[in-house]
C-alpha positions as CSV (number, residue, x, y, z in Angstrom):
1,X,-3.1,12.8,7.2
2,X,0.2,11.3,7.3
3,X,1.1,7.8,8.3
4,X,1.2,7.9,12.3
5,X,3.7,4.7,12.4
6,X,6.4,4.7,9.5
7,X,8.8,2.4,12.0
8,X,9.2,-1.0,10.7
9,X,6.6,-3.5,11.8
10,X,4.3,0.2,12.7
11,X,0.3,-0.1,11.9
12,X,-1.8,2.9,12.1
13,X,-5.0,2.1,12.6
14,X,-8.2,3.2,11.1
15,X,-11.7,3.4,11.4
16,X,-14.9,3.8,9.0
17,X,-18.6,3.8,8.8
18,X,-21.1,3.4,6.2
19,X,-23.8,5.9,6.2
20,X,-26.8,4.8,5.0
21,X,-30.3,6.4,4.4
22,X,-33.7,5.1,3.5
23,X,-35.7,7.0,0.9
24,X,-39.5,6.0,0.4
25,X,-41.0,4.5,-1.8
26,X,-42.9,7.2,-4.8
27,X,-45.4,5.1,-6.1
28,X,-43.0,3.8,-9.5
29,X,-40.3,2.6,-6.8
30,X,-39.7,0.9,-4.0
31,X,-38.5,1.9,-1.0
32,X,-34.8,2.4,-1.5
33,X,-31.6,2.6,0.0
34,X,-28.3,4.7,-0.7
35,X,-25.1,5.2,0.7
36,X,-23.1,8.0,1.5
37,X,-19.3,7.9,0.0
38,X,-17.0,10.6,-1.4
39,X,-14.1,10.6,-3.3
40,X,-10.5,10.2,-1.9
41,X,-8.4,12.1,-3.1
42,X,-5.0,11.0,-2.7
43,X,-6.9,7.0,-4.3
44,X,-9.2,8.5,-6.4
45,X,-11.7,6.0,-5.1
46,X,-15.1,6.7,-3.9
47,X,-15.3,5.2,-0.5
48,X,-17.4,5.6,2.7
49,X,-15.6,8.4,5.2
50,X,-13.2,7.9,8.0
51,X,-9.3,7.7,8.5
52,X,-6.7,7.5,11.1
53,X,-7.3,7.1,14.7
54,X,-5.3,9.6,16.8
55,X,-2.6,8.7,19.5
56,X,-4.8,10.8,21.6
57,X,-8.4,9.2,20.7
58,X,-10.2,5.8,21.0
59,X,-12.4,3.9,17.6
60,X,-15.6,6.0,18.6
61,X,-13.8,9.6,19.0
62,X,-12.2,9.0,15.8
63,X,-15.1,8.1,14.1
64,X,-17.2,11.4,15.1
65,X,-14.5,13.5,13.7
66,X,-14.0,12.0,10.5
67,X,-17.1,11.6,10.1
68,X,-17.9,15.6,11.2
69,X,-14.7,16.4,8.8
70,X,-15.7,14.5,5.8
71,X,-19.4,14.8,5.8
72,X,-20.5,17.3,7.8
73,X,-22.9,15.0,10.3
74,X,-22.5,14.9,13.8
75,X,-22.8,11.7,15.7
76,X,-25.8,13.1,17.3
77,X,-27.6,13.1,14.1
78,X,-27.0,9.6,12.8
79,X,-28.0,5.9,14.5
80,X,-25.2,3.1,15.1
81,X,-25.9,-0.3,13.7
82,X,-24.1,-2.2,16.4
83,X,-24.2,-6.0,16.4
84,X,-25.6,-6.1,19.8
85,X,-25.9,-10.1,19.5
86,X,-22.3,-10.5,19.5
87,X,-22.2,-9.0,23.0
88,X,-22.7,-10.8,26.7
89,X,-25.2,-8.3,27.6
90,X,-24.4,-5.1,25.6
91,X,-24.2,-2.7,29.0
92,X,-20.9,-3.4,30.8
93,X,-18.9,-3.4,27.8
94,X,-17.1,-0.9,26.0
95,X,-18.6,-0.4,22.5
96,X,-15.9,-0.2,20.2
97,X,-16.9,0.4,16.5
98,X,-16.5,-3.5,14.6
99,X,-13.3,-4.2,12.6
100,X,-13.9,-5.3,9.3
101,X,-10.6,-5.8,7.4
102,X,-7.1,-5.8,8.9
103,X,-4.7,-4.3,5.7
104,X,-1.1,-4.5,6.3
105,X,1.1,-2.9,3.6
């Protein structure tokens, strides 16, 4: 997709999500775990899916549809890691996926 913001001073901003999956342990190895990425293809780099959020969408709709769009699962299918801890008490606020790098450029 194509740069949202290409004012001076614009960010776009984006969103990601590691997928990860356990697979046990077959009696050589231990238990072991894998994550999903796939290649960019505009970077050539394998990273984990996402991209832009939407002028229409908040973190946690963008995230469903890249993820949907880039690997085929639905949110429905997949647990959140959320650090919890870092909340007051984790009901009355509004879970927003949690930033991990800011990249201006």
């Amino acid at each position: 997709m194509p740069h949202l913001h290409t004012q001076p001073h614009g960010h776009d901003v984006t969103i990601s999500a590691w997928i990860l999956r356990q697979f046990p342990s077959d009696g050589v190895r231990r238990r072991q775990w894998k994550a999903l990425v796939h290649k960019h293809r505009k970077m050539n780099l394998w990273i984990q899916p996402g991209g832009h959020v939407e002028h229409t969408e908040n973190p946690w709709q963008a995230l469903a549809h890249e993820l949907h769009e880039e690997t085929g699962y639905s949110i429905d299918q997949l647990s959140v890691l959320q650090p919890w801890d870092r909340l007051p008490d984790g009901i009355h606020d509004l879970m927003h996926p949690t930033p991990v790098l800011l990249n201006t450029h």
